[in-house]
N, C-alpha and C positions, 0 to 999 in steps of 0.2 A: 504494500500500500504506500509506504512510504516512498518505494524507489518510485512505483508512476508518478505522484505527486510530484516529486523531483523534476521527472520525466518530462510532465507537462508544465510545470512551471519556467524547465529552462526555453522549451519551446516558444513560449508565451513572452519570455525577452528577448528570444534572437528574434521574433519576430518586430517586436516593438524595435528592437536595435534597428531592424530594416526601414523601418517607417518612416524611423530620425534621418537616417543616412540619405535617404529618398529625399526627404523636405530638404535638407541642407542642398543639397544638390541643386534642385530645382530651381534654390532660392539663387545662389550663385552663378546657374546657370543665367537669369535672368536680368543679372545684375552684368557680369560678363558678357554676354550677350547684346545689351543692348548698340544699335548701330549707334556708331559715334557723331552723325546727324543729328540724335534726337537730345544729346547731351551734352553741353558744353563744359568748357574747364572748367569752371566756378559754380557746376550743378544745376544750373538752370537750362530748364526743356524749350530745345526749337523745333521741335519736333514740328513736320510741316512746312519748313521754309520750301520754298522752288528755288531752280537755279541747278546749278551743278556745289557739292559740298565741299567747302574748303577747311571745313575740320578746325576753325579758331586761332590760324594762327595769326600774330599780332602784325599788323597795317604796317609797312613805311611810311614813316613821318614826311612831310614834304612842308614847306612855306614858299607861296605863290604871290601873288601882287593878282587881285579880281578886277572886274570891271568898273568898279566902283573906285580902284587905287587904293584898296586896303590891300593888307599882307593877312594872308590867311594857311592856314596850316589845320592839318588833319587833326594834331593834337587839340585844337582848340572846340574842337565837336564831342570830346568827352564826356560821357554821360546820356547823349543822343546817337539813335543810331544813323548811318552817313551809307549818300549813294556816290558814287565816283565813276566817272565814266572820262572819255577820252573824244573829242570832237575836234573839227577846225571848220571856220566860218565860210569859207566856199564849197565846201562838201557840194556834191549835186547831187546825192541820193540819202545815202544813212545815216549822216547826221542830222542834218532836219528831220530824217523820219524819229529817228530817237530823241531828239528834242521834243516835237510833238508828241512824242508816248509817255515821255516824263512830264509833260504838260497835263495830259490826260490824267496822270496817277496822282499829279497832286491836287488838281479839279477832286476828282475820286474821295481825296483823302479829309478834305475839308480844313477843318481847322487843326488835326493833326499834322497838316504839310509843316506847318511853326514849330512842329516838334522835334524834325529831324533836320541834316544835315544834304543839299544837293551840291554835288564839285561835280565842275566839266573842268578837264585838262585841256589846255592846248597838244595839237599834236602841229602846229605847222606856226614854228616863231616867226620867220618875216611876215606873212600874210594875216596874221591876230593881232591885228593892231586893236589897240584901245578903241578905235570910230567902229571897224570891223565887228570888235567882239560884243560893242555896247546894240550895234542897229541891230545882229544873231538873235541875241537876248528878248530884244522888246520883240521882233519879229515876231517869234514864237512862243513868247508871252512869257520868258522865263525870268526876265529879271527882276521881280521880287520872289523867285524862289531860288535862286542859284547863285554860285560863285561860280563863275567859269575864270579859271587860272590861266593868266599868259605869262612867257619867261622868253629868254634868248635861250636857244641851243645847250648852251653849254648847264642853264639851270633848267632846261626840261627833262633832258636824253635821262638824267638819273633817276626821274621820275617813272618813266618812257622803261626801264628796264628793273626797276624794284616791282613794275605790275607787270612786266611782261609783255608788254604793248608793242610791235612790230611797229617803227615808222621811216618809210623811203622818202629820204630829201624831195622838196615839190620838185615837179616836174609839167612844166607850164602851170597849169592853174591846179594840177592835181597833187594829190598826194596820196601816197597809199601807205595806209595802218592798218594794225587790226582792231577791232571795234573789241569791245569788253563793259560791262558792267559789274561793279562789284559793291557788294552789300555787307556795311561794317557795322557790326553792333555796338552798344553803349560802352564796350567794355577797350574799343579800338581793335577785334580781330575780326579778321575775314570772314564773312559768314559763307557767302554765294556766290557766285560766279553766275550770269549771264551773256550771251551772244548776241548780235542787232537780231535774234529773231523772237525776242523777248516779247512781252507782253505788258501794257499798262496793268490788268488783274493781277501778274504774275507779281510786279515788285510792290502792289499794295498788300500783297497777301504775306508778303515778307517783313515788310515794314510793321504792318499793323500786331504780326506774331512777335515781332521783336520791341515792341511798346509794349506789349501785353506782360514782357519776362519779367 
């Protein structure tokens, strides 16, 4: 009698042993597990962002001179989260359209636009001239939401290759770069990466999840 009791009792904790081993697991699993999209360094969930993921790592700092002739810098958007993209004011196709679409998203976004951070880079220093960059702006209705940065050559190119920005010296009136958008959260790291085939929904849906964190 007593060895069954034994018998079944040890039974009765290997089993329960399994159950523990099971939940732990699980629990770990989950925790390991999770994609590193939905979790940034400092714990808070972006889960949702669009874009392509660029995992939080921290922005290159930059100081610009805007259309206004202020000096502006990525650092000084801390705490807001910042869109950044790359234009030049004779563009004949994607930059007006992406102008336009970041016009659209802050239409969209209402009185949240005041909350975050719009940078346009130059991509083409002789032809962004201050007259150039300021008529861009009102054109496309962006100059009370945007800084669009201009520099000489020598203070853009570092810009130009901290994001990764392809740009071929003009050639007549052209210039060819690669177009990019990039989506920084409150904290100054990279969230997103976008391509010109973006979407006005796509970077309110970004912006608005990263107000929310």
């Amino acid at each position: 009698m007593n060895w069954r009791l034994a018998s079944r009792l040890s039974v009765i904790t290997f089993a329960v042993l399994v159950v523990i081993v099971v939940l732990i697991w699980q629990h770990n699993l989950a925790v390991v597990g999770a994609p590193p999209s939905a979790v940034s360094n400092s714990g808070v969930s972006f889960a949702g962002l669009q874009g392509t993921d660029l995992g939080g790592t921290p922005a290159p700092n930059f100081s610009l001179s805007d259309q206004n002739g202020q000096s502006i810098s990525l650092a000084q958007f801390r705490g807001k989260p910042v869109i950044v993209t790359f234009l030049y004011t004779h563009c004949p196709d994607q930059c007006p359209l992406t102008a336009e679409k970041l016009h659209q998203a802050m239409l969209a976004l209402g009185s949240q636009a005041q909350q975050i951070g719009v940078i346009a880079i130059s991509t083409d220093p002789k032809g962004d001239t201050l007259q150039n960059v300021q008529t861009f702006s009102t054109l496309h209705r962006m100059q009370n939401y945007w800084h669009y940065l201009m520099g000489s050559q020598q203070q853009l190119s570092p810009v130009w290759q901290n994001y990764n920005i392809y740009v071929q010296p003009a050639q007549a009136t052209a210039v060819n770069h690669s177009l990019g958008i990039y989506i920084i959260d409150q904290q100054g790291r990279e969230r997103a990466y976008f391509d010109d085939t973006f979407t006005p929904t796509q970077i309110i849906t970004d912006i608005q999840t990263l107000l929310k964190a």
